[in-house]
N, C-alpha and C positions, 0 to 999 in steps of 0.2 A: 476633483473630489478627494476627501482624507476617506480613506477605505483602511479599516481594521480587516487583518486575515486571522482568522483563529484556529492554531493547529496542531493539535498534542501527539504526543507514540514516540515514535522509535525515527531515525534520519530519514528510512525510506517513506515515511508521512510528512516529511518536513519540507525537504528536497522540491517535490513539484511546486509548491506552494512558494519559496521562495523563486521560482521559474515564472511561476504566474505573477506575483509580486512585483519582479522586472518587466514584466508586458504590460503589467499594469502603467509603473512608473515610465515606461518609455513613451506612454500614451499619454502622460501630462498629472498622473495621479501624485500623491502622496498614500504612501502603505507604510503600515508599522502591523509588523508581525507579532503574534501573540503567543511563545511557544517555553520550552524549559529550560532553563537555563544554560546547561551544558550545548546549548546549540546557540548562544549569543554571540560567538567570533562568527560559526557558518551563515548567520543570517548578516552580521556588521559588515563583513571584508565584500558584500555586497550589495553594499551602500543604500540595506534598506533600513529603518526604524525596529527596534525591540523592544517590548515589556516581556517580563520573564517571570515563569513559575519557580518556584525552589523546590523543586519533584526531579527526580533524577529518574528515568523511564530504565534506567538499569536495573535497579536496584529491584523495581516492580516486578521485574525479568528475571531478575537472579531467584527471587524468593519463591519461581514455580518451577518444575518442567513440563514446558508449555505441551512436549508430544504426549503428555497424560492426557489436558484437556483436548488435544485434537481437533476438529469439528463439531464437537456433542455442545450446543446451544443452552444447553442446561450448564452443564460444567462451567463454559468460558462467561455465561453471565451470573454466576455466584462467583467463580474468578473476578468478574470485574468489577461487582458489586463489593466485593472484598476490598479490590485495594481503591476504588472511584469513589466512592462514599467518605472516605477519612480525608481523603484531598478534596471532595466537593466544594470546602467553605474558600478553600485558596484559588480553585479555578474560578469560582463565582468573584471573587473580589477582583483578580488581578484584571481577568475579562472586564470587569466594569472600569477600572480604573484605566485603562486603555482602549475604551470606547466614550469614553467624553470627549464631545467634542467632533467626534468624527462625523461623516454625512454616511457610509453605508457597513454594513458588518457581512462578512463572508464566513462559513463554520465547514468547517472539513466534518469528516461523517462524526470525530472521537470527541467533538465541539458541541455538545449539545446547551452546554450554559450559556452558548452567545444567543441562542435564540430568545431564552428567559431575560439576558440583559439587553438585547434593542429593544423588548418590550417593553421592559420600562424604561429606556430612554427614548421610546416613540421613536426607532430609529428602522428605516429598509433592512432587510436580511433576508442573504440567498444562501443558501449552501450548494458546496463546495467539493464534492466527495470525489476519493478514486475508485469507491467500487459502486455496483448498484444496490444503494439502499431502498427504495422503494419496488415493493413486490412485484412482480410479473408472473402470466401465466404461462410467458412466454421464456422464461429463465428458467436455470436452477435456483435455490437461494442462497447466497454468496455465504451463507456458514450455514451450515448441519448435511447430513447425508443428500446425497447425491440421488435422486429416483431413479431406478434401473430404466435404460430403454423401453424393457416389453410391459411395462407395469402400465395400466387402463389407467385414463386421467393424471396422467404423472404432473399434466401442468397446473392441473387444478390442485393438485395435494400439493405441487412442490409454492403455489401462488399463498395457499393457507399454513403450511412450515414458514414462510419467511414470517409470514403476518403476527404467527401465534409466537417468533420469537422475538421478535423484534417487542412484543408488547411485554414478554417478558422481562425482557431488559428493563422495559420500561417500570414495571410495577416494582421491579424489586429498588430501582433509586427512587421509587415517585416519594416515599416517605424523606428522604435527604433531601432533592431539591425541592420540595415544598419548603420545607422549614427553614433553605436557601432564600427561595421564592418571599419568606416572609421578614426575615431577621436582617438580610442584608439588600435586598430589592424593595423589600415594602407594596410587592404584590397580594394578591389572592392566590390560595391554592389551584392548580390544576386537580382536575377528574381524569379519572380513565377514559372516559369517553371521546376528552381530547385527543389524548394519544391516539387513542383507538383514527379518528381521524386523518393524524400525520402521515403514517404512512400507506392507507387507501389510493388507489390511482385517480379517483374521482376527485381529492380533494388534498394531498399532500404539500408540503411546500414547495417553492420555487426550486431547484436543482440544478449543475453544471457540471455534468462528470469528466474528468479527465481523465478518460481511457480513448479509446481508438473504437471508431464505428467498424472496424476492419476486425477489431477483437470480441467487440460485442454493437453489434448493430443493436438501432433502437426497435423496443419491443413494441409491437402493434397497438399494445394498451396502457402505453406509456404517452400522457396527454403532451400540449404543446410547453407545460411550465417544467417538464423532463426533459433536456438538452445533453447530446453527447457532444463533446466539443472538440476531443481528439487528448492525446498525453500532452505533459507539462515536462518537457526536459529543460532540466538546465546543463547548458553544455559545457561542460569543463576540459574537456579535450584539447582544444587549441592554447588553452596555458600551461597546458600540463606537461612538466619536463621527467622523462623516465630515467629513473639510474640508470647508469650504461652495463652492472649487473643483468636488468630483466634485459633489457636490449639483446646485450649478448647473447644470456640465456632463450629467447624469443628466435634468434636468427642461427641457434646452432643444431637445430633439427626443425622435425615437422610442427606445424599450430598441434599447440599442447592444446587441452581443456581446461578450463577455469574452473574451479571449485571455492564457496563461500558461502556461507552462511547466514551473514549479514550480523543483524540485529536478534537469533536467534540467541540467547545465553544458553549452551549446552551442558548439561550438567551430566553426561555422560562420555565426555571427550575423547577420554582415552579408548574409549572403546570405537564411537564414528572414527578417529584418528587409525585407527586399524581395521577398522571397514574400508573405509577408503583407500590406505595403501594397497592394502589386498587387491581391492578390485581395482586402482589401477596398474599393478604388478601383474594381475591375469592378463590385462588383454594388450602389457607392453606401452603402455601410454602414458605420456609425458603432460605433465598440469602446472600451471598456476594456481596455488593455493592462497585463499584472501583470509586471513586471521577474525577479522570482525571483533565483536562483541564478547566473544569463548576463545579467543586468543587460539583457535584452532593452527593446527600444525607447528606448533613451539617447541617441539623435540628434535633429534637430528633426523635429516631427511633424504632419500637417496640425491643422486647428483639430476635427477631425470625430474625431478620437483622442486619448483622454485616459490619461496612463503613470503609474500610482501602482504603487509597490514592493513592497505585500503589503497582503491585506486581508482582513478574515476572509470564508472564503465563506460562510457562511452566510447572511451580511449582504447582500455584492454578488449571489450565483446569484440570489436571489429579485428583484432589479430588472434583472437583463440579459433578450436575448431569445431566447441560447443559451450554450454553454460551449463554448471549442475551449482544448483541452489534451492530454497527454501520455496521460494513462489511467492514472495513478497510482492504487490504491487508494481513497488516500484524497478525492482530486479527483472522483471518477468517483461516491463514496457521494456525496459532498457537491448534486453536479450536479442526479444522480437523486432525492434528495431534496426537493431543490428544485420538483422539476416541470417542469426544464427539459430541453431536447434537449440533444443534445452531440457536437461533432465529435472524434474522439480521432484522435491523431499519433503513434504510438505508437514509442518509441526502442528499447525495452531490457525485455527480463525478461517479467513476469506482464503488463506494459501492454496487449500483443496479446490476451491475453486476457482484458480489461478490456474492450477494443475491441471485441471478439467480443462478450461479451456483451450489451453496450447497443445493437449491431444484430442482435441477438436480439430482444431486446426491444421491436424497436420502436423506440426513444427517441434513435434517432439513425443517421444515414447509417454505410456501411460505413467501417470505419478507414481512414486513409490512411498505411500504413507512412511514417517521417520521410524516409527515404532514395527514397522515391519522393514525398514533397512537392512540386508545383508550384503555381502560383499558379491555373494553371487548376482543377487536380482541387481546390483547397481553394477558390475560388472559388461551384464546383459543390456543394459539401459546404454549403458556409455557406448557400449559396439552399435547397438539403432541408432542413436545420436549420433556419430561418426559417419558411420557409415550405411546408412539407407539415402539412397538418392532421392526417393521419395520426401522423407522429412527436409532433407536438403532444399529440396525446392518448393516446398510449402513455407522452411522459413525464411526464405528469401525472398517469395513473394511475397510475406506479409511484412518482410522487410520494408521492400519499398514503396508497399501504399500508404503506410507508417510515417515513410524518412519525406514523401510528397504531403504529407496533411501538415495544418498550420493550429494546432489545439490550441495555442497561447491567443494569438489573433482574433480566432473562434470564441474564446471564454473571454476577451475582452470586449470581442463586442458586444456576448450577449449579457454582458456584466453593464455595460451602461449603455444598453436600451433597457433592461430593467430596471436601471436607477431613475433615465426619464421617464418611463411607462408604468413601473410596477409589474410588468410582466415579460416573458420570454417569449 
């Protein structure tokens, strides 16, 4: 099969997808990813196909501070309607011009124009996501507040928050992809009532999530065309050669902590930059700081912290002694796989409920929203992540139920018995 992936955001959106891309191809496919420019060497040097946006997902990033929007579902969809709407006409074209010809289309959750363009080229399409986007009552909803514990019906209120936001997303683009819908597909407009549709459990689209049934097992009312299929790593470890700096640095005391932020653009740096040293100057402990996207810790730094700019984690998680990060996705599989704990700081979007769930599990202190960050409360985070035997052994169990699953294997087969059957 020629199989289009289509997949917008930040690296840790990009990343599984060309993971799964390779399970694909190693199974006899042809894949050509669909993604932003700036990411056309990470997808080529792994010999898969690219069409590209001229959207630079920094830039989108640079122009908020995302710990403003936080979680409030209101905020991050006039957020995303802000900057999605002025790009609409470029993802709708490029997505078409990279689905001719192809036999099946796959859309990560931030993909929602491939759906619009297999329709009009009368083409299969499953999606693809890392988080769970369709409702449960048996979830929390991966963006907005969290329903306390002792609250009556939390799962029915938290089944109707996803529902009522997700549709709002929806109402505020439906006026831009229509007019997509019409000027460059030569479709009929959509109604609300479809939407309304999409993400019901009775009746939503076909689904493949790449997260871990270990991290979030399928919910009761999640039908047969909802598949969890386990994460999508791509392993870069084994090529990966370390300066003999972190080496060194790495074998002249105890497993430091990793600290990083990712793809988060901080527009408050110097002030996290001095939360952080603080609170790892309280409790004596020694870090790997990853620079990211906010170029974090680019000042001088004691001898006791070492600043490299990016590294694959699957390399570095497994020699630190915990992870403190954002709760991205992709950061948070990585973490958990590892076997390591994990402090999460969570800015923006699904992060909080990333956070949520790794103290669920066990595998790590309660999150510390970014905007309530202090050096004491991450101080205090860092000593439970260290050193609670408890978290210890929660995330090394979830380690290796993690490092035992096969997610890629998984989403390939359920990816072409859907292509013969139409269904999962």
């Amino acid at each position: 099969m020629r199989i289009v992936v289509n997949t917008f955001g930040t690296r840790g959106d990009i990343q599984p997808y060309i993971a799964l891309g390779l399970g694909l191809q190693s199974a006899g496919h042809s894949v050509r990813i669909v993604t932003h420019h700036i990411f056309e060497a990470f997808v080529r040097q792994h010999g898969l196909d690219a069409c590209l946006l001229d959207i630079d997902p920094r830039q989108v990033l640079a122009n908020q501070a995302l710990a403003e929007l936080g979680n409030n579902p209101v905020r991050i969809n006039r957020w995303m309607q802000e900057n999605f709407r002025p790009a609409l006409r470029a993802i709708f074209k490029v997505t078409l011009e990279a689905a001719h010809g192809a036999d099946l289309m796959l859309n990560s959750g931030l993909s929602f124009a491939g759906w619009h363009v297999a329709e009009r080229l009368h083409m299969p399409a499953l999606g693809v996501s890392l988080w769970p986007m369709i409702p449960s009552r048996h979830l929390p909803p991966f963006i907005g507040a969290m329903p306390p514990a002792w609250l009556p019906f939390r799962g029915e209120m938290g089944y109707w928050y996803g529902r009522l936001a997700n549709q709002l997303f929806f109402a505020l683009l439906m006026p831009a992809v229509n007019q997509c819908r019409k000027e460059i597909l030569n479709l009929a407009p959509m109604r609300m009532r479809e939407y309304w549709r999409l993400d019901s459990p009775r009746t939503p689209a076909s689904m493949i999530y790449g997260f871990s049934p270990t991290v979030i097992p399928k919910p009761p009312d999640w039908g047969d065309n909802q598949q969890i299929a386990g994460y999508w790593f791509l392993d870069e470890a084994k090529d990966y050669k370390p300066p003999p700096s972190l080496m060194d640095f790495l074998e002249a005391g105890p497993p430091p902590v990793c600290i990083g932020f990712g793809s988060m653009v901080e527009h408050a740096r110097r002030q996290l930059e001095e939360t952080i040293l603080e609170a790892l100057a309280a409790g004596g402990q020694r870090a790997v700081i990853l620079g990211g996207w906010s170029d974090l810790g680019s000042r001088e730094l004691p001898n006791s912290i070492f600043r490299l700019e990016a590294v694959p984690h699957d390399w570095l998680f497994a020699r630190v002694a915990a992870v403190i990060h954002h709760g991205g996705a992709g950061t948070t599989a990585a973490g958990l796989r590892a076997g390591r704990s994990s402090v999460i700081v969570p800015s923006f979007g699904d992060q909080f409920f990333w956070g949520a769930r790794v103290a669920k599990l066990g595998a790590g202190p309660p999150p510390i929203p970014r905007k309530r960050l202090t050096a004491g409360k991450l101080a205090h985070a860092i000593q439970q992540a260290v050193g609670s035997e408890a978290i210890a052994t929660a995330a090394a169990h979830a380690g290796r139920h993690i490092e035992a699953e096969n997610g890629i294997g998984v989403a390939v087969g359920l990816i072409e018995r859907f292509a013969r059957n139409g269904k999962l």
